[in-house]
C-alpha positions as CSV (number, residue, x, y, z in Angstrom):
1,X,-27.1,47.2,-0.4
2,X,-26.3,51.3,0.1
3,X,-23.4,52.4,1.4
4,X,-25.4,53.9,4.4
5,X,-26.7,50.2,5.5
6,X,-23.1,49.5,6.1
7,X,-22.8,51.8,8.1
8,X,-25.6,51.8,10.8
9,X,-26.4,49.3,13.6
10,X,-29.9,49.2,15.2
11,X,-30.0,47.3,17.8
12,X,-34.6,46.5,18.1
13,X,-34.3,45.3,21.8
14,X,-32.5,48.1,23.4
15,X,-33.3,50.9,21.4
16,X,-29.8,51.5,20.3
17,X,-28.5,53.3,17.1
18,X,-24.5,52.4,15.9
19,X,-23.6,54.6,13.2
20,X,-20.0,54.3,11.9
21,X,-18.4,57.3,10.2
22,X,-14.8,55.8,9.9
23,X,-12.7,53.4,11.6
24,X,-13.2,52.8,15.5
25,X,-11.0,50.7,17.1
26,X,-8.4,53.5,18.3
27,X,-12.1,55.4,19.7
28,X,-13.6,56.8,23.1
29,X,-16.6,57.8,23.9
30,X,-17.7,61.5,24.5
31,X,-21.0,61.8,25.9
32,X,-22.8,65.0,24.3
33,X,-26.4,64.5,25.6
34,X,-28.2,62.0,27.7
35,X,-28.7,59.6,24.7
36,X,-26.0,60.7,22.1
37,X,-21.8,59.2,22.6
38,X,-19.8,60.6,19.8
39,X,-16.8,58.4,19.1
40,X,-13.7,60.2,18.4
41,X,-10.4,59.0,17.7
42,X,-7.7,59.0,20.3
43,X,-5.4,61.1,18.2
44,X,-7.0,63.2,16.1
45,X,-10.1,63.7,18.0
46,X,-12.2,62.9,14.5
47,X,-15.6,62.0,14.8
48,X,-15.5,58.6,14.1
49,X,-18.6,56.6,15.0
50,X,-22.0,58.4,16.8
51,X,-24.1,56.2,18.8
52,X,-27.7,57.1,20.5
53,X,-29.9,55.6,23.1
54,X,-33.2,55.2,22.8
55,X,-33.3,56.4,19.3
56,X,-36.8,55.9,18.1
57,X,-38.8,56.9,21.4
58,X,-36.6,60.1,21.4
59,X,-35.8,60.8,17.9
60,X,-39.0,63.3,17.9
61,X,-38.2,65.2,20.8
62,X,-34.6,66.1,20.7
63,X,-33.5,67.7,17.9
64,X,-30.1,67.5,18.9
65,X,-30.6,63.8,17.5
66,X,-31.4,64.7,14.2
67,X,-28.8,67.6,13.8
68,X,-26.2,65.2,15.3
69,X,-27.0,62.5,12.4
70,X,-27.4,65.1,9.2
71,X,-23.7,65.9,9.8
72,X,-23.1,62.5,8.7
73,X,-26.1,60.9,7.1
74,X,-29.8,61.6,5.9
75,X,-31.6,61.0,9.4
76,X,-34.9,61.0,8.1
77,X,-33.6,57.2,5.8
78,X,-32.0,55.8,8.9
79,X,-35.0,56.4,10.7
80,X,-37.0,55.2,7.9
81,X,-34.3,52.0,7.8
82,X,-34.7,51.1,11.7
83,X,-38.7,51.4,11.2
């Protein structure tokens, strides 16, 4: 199993992507766009976890979706992973 599946949460039913960049639990949610929440740490405002709403039905029309993920990962092999 990569290192990436470890890392990223689709949920089918809801159209939900969970990707976690580093530890959570001490997070809040900034909302960037309509469908992306960054998660940042309370204390250090890191980027900790990125999550996105209605990933596949908007992954091809806002780009901010896929410049948003290849911060952190290869979007194109998530997508391809959730598929």
């Amino acid at each position: 199993m990569s290192s990436i599946q470890n890392k990223i949460d689709y949920d089918n039913r809801y159209d939900v992507l969970y990707c976690k960049i580093d530890d959570t639990s001490n997070s809040y949610g900034d909302e960037i766009d309509s469908n992306i929440i960054l998660l940042k740490d309370m204390d250090t405002e890191e980027i900790t976890g990125i999550t996105i709403m209605d990933f596949k039905r908007s992954y091809n029309v806002n780009n901010l979706i896929k410049d948003t993920l290849n911060k952190f990962f290869n979007a194109e092999e998530i997508l391809a992973m959730v598929n």
